[in-house]
BALOLO-207803 format. One line per field, with one value per residue (C-alpha): x, y, z; residue number from 1. Coordinates in steps of 0.001 Angstrom, whole numbers, plus 500000, padded with zeros to 6 digits. Each point is the difference from the previous one (the first is absolute). Layout:
xx = X / ...
yy = Y / ...
zz = Z / ...
i = NUM / ...
***
This chain:
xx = 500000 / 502904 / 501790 / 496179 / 499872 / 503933 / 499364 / 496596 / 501855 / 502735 / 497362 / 498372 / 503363 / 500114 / 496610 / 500174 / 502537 / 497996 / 498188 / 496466 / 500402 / 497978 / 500816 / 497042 / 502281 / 498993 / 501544 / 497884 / 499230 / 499490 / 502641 / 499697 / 499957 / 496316 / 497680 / 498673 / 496257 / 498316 / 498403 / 503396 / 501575 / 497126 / 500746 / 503518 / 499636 / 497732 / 502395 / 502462 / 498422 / 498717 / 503307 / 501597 / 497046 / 498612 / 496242 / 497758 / 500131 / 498959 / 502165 / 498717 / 500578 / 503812 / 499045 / 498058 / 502220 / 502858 / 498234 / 498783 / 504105 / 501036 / 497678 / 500407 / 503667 / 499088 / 500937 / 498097 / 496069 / 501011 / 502648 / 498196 / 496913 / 502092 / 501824 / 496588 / 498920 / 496939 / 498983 / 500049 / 501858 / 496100 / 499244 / 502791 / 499141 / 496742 / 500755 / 502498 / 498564 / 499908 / 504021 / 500118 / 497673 / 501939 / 503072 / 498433 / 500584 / 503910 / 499801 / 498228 / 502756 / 502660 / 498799 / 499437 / 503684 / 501024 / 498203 / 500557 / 496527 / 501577
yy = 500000 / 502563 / 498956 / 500617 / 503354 / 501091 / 499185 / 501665 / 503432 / 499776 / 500223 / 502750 / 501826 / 499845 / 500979 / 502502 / 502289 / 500327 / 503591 / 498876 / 498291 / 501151 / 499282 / 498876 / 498778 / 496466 / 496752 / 498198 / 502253 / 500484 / 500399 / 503626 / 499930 / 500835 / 497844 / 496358 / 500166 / 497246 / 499069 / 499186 / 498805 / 497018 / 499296 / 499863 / 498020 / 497596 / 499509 / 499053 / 497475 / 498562 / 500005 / 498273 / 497516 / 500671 / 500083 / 502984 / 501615 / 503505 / 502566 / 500826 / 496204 / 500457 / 502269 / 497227 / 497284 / 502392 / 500494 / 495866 / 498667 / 502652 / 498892 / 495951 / 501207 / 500752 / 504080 / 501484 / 501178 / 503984 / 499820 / 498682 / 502993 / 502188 / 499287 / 499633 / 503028 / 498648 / 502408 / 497215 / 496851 / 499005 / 500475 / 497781 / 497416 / 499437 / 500194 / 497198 / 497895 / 497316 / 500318 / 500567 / 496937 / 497572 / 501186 / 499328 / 496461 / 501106 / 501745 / 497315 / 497375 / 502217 / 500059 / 496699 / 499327 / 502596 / 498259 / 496711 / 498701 / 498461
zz = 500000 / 500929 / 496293 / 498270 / 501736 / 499247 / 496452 / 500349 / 501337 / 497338 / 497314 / 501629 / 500395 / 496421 / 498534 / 502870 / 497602 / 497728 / 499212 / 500149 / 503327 / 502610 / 503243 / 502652 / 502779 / 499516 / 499824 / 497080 / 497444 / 495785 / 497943 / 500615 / 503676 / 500261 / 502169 / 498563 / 499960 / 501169 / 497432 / 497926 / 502967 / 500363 / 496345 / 500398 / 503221 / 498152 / 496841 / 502286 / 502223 / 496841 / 498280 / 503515 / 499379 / 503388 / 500437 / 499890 / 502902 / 500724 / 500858 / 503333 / 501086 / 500315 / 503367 / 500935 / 498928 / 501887 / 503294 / 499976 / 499890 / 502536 / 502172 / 499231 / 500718 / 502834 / 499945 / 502806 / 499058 / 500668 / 497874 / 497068 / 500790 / 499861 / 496709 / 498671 / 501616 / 501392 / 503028 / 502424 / 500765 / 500356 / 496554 / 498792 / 502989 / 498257 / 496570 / 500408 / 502367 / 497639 / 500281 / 503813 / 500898 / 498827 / 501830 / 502960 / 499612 / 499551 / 503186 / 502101 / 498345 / 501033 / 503760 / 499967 / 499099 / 502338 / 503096 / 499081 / 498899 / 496744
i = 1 / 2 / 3 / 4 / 5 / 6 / 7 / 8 / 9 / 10 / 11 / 12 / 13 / 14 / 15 / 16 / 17 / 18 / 19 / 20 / 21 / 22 / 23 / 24 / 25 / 26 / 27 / 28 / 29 / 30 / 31 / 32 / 33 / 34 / 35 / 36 / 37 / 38 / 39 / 40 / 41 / 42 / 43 / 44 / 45 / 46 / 47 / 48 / 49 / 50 / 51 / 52 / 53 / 54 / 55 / 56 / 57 / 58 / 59 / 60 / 61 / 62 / 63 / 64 / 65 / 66 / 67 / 68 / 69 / 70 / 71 / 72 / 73 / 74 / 75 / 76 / 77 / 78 / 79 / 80 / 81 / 82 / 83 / 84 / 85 / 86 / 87 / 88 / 89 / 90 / 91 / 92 / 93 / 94 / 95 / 96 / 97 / 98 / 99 / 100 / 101 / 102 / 103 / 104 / 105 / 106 / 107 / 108 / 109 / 110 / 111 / 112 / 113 / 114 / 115 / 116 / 117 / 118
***
């Protein structure tokens, strides 16, 4: 990911000279340093998925998708809120309780190996 996003900045050094650049003081950007709108970013996000031969997926999902391994990872809940910016760990706790549930089989495991019980 750090390569992708060296390469990523060494292109946009270069288009960056240019004299109809315009810069917007973002990261991801057109070829003239304006800001992608959505629209041709979700069609540029779906050529690529379908070029990777991945399944259809909508953009939006790779927050979910995000958010779901963090938390199978185990990366505390008010961590993950507040990369998603959700105004409460709350909100995340029950949007994801499908992943949180089944961790607490993990954590009754775990104190059953730490007491003994196993």
């Amino acid at each position: 990911m750090i390569e992708a996003l060296k390469e990523h900045l060494a292109k946009k050094e270069v288009l960056s000279q240019s004299p109809h650049w315009k810069e917007c003081g973002l990261v991801f950007t057109t070829d003239i340093g304006t800001p992608i709108s959505p629209r041709n970013l979700i069609r540029l996000f779906k050529d690529k998925i379908e070029k990777a031969g991945l399944p259809d997926i909508r953009f939006h999902d790779l927050r979910h998708g995000m958010a779901s391994l963090l938390l199978e990872k185990n990366v505390h809940p008010k961590i993950v809120s507040e990369l998603l910016g959700h105004s409460s760990v709350n909100l995340t706790l029950n949007t994801y309780s499908h992943i949180i549930n089944p961790l607490n089989r993990v954590a009754a495991d775990t104190m059953d190996d730490v007491v003994g019980h196993k």
